[in-house]
C-alpha positions as CSV (number, residue, x, y, z in Angstrom):
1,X,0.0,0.0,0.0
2,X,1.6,3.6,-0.7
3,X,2.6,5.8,1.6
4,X,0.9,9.0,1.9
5,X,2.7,11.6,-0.1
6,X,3.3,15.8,0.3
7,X,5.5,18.6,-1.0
8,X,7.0,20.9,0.5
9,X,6.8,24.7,-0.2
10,X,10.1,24.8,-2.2
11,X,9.1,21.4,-4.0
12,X,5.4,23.1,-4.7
13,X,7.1,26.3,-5.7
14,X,9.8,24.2,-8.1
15,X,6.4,22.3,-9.7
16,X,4.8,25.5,-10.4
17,X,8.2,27.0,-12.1
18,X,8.5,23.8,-14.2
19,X,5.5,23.9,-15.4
20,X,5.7,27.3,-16.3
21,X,9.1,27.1,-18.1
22,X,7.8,24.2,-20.0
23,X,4.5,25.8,-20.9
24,X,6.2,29.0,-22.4
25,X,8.9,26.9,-24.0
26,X,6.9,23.6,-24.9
27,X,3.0,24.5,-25.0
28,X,0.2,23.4,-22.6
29,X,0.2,20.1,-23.8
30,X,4.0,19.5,-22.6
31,X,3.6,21.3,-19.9
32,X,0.6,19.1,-18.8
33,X,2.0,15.7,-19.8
34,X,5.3,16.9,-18.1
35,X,3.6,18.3,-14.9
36,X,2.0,14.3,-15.3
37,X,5.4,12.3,-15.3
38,X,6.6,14.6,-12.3
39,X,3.3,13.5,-10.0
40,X,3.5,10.0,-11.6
41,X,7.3,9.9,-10.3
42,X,6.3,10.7,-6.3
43,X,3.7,8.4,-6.3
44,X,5.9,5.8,-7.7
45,X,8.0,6.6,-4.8
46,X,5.3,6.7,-2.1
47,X,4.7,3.3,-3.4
48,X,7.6,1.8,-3.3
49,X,8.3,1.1,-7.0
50,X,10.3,4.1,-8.2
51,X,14.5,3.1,-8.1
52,X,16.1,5.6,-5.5
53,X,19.7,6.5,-4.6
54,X,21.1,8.0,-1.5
55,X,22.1,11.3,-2.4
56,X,25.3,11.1,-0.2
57,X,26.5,8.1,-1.4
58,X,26.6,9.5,-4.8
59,X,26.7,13.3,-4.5
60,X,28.1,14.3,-1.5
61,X,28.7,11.9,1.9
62,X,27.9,15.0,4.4
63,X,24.2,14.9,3.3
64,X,22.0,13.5,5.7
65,X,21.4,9.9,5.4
66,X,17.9,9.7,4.5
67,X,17.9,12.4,1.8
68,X,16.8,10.2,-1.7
69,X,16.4,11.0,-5.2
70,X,14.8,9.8,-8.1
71,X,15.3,11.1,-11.7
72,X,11.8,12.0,-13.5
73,X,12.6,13.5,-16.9
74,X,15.4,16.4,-16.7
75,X,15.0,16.5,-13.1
76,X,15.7,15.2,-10.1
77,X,13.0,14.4,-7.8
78,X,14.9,15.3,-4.3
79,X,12.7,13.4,-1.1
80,X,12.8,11.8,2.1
81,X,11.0,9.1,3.5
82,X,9.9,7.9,6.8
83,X,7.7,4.6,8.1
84,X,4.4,7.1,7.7
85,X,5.6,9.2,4.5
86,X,7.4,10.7,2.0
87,X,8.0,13.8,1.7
88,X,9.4,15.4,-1.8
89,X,12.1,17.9,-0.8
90,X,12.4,19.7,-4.2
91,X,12.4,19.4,-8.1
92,X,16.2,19.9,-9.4
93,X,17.0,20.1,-13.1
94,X,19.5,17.8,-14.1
95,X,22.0,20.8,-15.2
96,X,22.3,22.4,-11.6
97,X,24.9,21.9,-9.8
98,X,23.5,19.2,-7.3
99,X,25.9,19.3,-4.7
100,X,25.8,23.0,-4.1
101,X,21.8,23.1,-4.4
102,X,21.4,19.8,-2.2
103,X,23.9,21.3,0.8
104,X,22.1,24.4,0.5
105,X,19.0,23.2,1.3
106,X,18.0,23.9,4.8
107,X,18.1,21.2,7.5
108,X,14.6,21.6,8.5
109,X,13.3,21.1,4.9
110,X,15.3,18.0,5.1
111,X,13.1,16.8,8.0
112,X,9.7,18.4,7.6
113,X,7.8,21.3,5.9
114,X,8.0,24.5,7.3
C-alpha cells in the first residue's frame, strides 16, 4: 500500500516553475503531460516502486542519510521518506549543480515542511 505523499513549499514552488518554463517553452500540452510524469514519479516513490539513490553516497557523503532522489525526466526528484511518508524535498533540473543546491538546502526542509 503507498505511503501518503506531500511537498514541500520549495518542491510546490519548483512544480509550479516547471510547469511554467515548460509551458512558455513547450505548449500546454507538454507542460501538462510533463507536470504528469513529475506526479506520476512521487507516487511511484510513495509506493515503493520508483528506483532511488542516496544522495550522499553519490553526490556528496555529508548529506543527511535519508535524503533520496529519483530522476523523472530532466529532473531530479529530491525526497525523504519515513515509516508514515514521503516527503518530496524539491524538483532539481539535471543541469544544476546538485551538490551546491542539495547542501544548501535547509536542515529543516530536510526533516519536515515549514
Amino acid at each position: 500500500m503507498p505511503k501518503p505523499w506531500r511537498l514541500t513549499r520549495a518542491a510546490e514552488a519548483a512544480l509550479i516553475d516547471i510547469a511554467n518554463w515548460t509551458l512558455e517553452t513547450f505548449g500546454p500540452r507538454q507542460a501538462a503531460a510533463y507536470e504528469e510524469d513529475l506526479i506520476a514519479r512521487c507516487q511511484e516513490i510513495a509506493s515503493g516502486t520508483a528506483l532511488s539513490q542516496e544522495c550522499r553516497r553519490l553526490i556528496d557523503p555529508d548529506l543527511p542519510e535519508n535524503l533520496r532522489f529519483v530522476r523523472a525526466g530532466q529532473h531530479f526528484v529530491i525526497f525523504i521518506e519515513d515509516a508514515a511518508q514521503v516527503i518530496i524535498i524539491d524538483f532539481l533540473h539535471g543541469r544544476s549543480d546538485l551538490p551546491r543546491r542539495l547542501a544548501n538546502l535547509p536542515t529543516e526542509r530536510r526533516d519536515k515542511d515549514h
